[in-house]
C-alpha positions as CSV (number, residue, x, y, z in Angstrom):
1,X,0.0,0.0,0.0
2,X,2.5,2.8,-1.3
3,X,1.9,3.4,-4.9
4,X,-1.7,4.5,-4.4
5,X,-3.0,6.7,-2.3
6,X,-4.9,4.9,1.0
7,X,-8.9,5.5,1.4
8,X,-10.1,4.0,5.5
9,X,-14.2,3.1,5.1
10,X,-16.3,2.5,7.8
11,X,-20.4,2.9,7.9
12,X,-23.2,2.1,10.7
13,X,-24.9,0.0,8.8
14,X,-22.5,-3.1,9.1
15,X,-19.4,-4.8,7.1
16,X,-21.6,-7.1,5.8
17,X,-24.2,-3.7,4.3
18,X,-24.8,-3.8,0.9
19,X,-23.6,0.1,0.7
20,X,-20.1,-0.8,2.1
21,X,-19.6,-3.3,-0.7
22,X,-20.8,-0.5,-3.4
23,X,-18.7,2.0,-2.0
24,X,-15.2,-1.0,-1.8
25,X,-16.0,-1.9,-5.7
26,X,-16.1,1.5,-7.1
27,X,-13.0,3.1,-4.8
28,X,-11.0,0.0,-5.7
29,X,-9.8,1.7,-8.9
30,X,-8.9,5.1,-6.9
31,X,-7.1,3.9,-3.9
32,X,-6.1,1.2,-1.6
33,X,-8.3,0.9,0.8
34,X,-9.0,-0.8,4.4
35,X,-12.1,-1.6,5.8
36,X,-12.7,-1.4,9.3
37,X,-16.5,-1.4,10.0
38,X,-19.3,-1.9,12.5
39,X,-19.9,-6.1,12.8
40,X,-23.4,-5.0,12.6
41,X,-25.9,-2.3,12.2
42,X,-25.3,0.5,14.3
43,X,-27.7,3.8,12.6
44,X,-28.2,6.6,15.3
45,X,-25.0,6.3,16.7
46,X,-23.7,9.8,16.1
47,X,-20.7,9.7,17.6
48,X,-20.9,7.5,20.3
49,X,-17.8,5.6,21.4
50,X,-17.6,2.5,23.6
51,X,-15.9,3.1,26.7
52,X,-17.0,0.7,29.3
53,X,-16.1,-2.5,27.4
54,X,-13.3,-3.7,25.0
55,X,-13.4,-3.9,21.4
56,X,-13.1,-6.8,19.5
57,X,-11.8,-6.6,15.9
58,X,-10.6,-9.4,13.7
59,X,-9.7,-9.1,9.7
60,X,-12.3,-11.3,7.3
61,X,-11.2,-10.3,3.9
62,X,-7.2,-9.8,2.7
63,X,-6.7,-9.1,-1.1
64,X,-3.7,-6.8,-2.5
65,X,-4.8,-3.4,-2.1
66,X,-7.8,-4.2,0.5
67,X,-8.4,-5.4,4.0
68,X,-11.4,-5.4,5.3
69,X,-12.1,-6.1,9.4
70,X,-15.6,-6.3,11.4
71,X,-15.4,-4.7,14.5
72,X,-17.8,-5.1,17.9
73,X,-17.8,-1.4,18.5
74,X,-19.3,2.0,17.0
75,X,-18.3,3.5,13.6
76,X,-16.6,6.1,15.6
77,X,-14.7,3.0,17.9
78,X,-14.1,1.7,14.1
79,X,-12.3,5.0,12.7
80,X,-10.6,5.6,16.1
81,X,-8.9,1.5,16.3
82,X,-7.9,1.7,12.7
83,X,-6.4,5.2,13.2
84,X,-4.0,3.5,15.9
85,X,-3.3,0.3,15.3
86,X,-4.9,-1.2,11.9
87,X,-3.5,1.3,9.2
88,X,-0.5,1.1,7.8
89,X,0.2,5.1,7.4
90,X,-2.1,8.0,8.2
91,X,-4.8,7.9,5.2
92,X,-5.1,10.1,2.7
93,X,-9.0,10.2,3.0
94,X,-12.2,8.8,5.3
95,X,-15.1,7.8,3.5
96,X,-18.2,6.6,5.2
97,X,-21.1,5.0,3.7
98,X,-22.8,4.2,1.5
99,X,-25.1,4.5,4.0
100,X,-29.1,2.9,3.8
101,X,-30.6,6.3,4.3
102,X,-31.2,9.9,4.3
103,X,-28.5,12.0,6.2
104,X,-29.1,15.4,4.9
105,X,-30.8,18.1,7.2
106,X,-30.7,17.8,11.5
107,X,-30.2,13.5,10.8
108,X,-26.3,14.6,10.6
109,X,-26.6,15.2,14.5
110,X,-28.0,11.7,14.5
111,X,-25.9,9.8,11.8
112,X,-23.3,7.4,12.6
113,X,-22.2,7.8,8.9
114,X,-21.4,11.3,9.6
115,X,-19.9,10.1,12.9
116,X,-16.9,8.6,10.8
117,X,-16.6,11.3,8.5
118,X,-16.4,14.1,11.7
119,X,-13.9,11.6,13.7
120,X,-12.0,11.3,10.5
121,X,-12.2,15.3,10.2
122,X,-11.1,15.5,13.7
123,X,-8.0,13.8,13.3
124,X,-7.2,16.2,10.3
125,X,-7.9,13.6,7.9
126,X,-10.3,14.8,4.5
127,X,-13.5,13.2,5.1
128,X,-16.8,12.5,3.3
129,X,-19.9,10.8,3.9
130,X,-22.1,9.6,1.3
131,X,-26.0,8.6,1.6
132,X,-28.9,7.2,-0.6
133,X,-32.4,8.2,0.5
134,X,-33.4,4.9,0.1
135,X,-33.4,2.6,3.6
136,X,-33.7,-1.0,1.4
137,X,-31.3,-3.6,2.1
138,X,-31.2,-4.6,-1.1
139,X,-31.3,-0.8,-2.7
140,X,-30.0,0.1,-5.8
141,X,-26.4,1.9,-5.6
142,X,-25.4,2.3,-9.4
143,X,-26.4,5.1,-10.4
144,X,-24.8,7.1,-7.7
145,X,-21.0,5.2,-8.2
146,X,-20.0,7.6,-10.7
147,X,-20.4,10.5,-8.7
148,X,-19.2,8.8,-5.9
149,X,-15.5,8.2,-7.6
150,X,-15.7,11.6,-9.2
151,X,-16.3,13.4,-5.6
152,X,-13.5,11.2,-4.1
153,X,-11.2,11.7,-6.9
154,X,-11.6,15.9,-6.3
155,X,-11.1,15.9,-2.5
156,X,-7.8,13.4,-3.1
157,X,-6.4,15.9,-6.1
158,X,-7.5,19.3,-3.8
159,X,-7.9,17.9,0.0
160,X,-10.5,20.0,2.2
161,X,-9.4,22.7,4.8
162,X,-8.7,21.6,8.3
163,X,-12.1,21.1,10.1
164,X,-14.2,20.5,6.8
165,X,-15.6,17.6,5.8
166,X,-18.6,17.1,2.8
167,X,-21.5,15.2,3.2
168,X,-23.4,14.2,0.4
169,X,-26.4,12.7,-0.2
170,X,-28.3,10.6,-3.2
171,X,-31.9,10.9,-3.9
172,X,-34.1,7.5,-4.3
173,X,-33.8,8.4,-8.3
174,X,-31.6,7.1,-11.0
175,X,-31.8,9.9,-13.0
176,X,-30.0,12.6,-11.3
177,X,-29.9,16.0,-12.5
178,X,-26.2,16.8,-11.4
179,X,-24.6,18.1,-8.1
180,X,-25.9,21.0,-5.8
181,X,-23.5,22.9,-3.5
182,X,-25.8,23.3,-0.6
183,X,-26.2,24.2,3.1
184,X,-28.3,22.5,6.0
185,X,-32.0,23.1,5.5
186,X,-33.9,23.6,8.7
187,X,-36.3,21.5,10.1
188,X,-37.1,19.0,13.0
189,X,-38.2,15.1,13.6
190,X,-41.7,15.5,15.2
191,X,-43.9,12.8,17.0
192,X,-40.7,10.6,17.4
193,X,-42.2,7.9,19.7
194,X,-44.8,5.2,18.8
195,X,-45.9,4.0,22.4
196,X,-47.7,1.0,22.8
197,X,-48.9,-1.6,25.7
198,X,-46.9,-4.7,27.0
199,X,-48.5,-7.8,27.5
200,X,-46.6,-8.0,31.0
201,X,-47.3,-4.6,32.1
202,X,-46.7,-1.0,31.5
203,X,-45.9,0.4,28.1
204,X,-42.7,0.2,25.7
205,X,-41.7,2.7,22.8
206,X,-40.8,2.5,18.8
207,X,-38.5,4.8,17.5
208,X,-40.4,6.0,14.5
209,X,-41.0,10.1,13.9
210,X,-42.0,12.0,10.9
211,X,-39.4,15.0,9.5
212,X,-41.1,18.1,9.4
213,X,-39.2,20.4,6.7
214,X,-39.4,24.3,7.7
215,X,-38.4,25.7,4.2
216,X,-39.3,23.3,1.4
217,X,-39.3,26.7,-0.9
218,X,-35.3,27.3,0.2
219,X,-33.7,26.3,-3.0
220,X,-29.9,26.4,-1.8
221,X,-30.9,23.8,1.1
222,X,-30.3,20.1,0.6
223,X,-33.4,19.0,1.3
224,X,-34.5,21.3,-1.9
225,X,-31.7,19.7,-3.8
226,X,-32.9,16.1,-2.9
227,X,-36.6,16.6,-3.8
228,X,-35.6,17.9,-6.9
229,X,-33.4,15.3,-8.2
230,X,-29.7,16.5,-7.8
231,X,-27.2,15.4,-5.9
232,X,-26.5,17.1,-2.1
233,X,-23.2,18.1,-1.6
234,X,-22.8,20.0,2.2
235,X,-19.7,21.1,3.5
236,X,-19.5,20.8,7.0
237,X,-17.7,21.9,9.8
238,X,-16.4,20.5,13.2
239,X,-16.8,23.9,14.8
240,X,-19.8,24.9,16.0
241,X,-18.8,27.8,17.6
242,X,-21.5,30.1,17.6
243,X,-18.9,33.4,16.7
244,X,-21.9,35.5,15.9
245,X,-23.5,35.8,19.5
246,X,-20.0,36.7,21.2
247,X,-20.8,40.5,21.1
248,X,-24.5,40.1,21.9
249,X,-23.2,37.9,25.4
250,X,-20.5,40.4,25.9
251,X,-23.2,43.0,27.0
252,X,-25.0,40.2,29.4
253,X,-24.3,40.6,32.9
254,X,-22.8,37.7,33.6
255,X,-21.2,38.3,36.9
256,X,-21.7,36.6,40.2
């Protein structure tokens, strides 16, 4: 692994996702690559890390120019074991995905797609996350592999600035329209609990939830972009330092 530059994948859908595959087949070509992913699903874990039991990791796949290993832990316990003890040098790029799902909007709080991409990003290493609006095991991935190489190929030739990553999202349609540069839309995931009785006793609760969009006319948002047919590309940054309140809370009267 020195002739090529060197790609580390991870998702939260699972090694075994159909996604992951899609996204080893078509980066194959571009880079070598290593796989360290999630043994199993593992959606909604942001960027939760496993701290109160050890990991298990073991390889399953060796070819020249990829190794892919299942890990017991979170995609961000994935990016963070490969990072120190898996990789052979720091890599060039961190993809995540292809994840099963929509990650545009708030779900990027929620995503442990995005949760690779930001640790990656965190370590100063240029990251991207790629998602289909389409939650199917089985879903179709080929129409969104060329962009897929393309976007990888432009972020290994110009890198991203320190504390950017991109995340990009596919919409459920195999004709695309062509790539959007977009920002966050706003909105919010409303009646997020389905509640329901047990036969023992009490009540239990299904995650469920319906996204409510607060600007479906904003036309630079990526929720826009995806309901038209193009391609979602968000840069995103680690810091959410809020710089534009600092003179509004320097006139608070903070003292005690």
């Amino acid at each position: 692994m020195k002739d090529k530059p060197l790609i580390l994948l991870s998702n939260d859908d699972g090694v075994a996702a159909k996604g992951i595959q899609e996204l080893i087949k078509v980066l194959r070509p571009v880079a070598d690559l290593v796989v360290v992913a999630p043994s199993g699903p593992r959606s909604g874990a942001s960027g939760a890390i496993t701290s109160e039991v050890p990991l298990k990791c073991r390889m399953i796949r060796r070819e020249p120019g990829l190794s892919v290993y299942e890990c017991s832990g979170t995609p961000v316990d994935c990016v963070k074991l490969a990072l120190h003890t898996i990789v052979p040098r720091k890599p060039d790029l961190v993809v995540g995905g292809i994840n099963h799902g929509d990650n545009s909007s708030v779900n990027v709080h929620y995503s442990g797609t995005m949760g690779v991409v930001i640790e990656g990003c965190l370590k100063g290493i240029p990251s991207i996350g790629f998602s289909l609006c389409n939650h199917a095991a089985d879903a179709d991935f080929s129409f969104t592999l060329p962009y897929v190489r393309r976007i990888t190929e432009e972020v290994l030739q110009h890198g991203l600035s320190v504390g950017i990553c991109l995340n990009v999202n596919f919409p459920n349609d195999s004709v695309l329209k062509g790539i959007r540069i977009c920002r966050q839309t706003k909105g919010v995931w409303t009646n997020e609990f389905q509640q329901a009785v047990h036969p023992r006793g009490g009540h239990y609760y299904w995650l469920t939830g319906e996204y409510r969009n607060d600007e479906p006319e904003a036309e630079d948002s990526d929720h826009w972009a995806l309901d038209h047919g193009y391609v979602a590309v968000t840069p995103t940054k680690i810091d959410v330092t809020a710089y534009e309140i600092f003179e509004e809370l320097s006139h608070w009267n903070l003292t005690v």
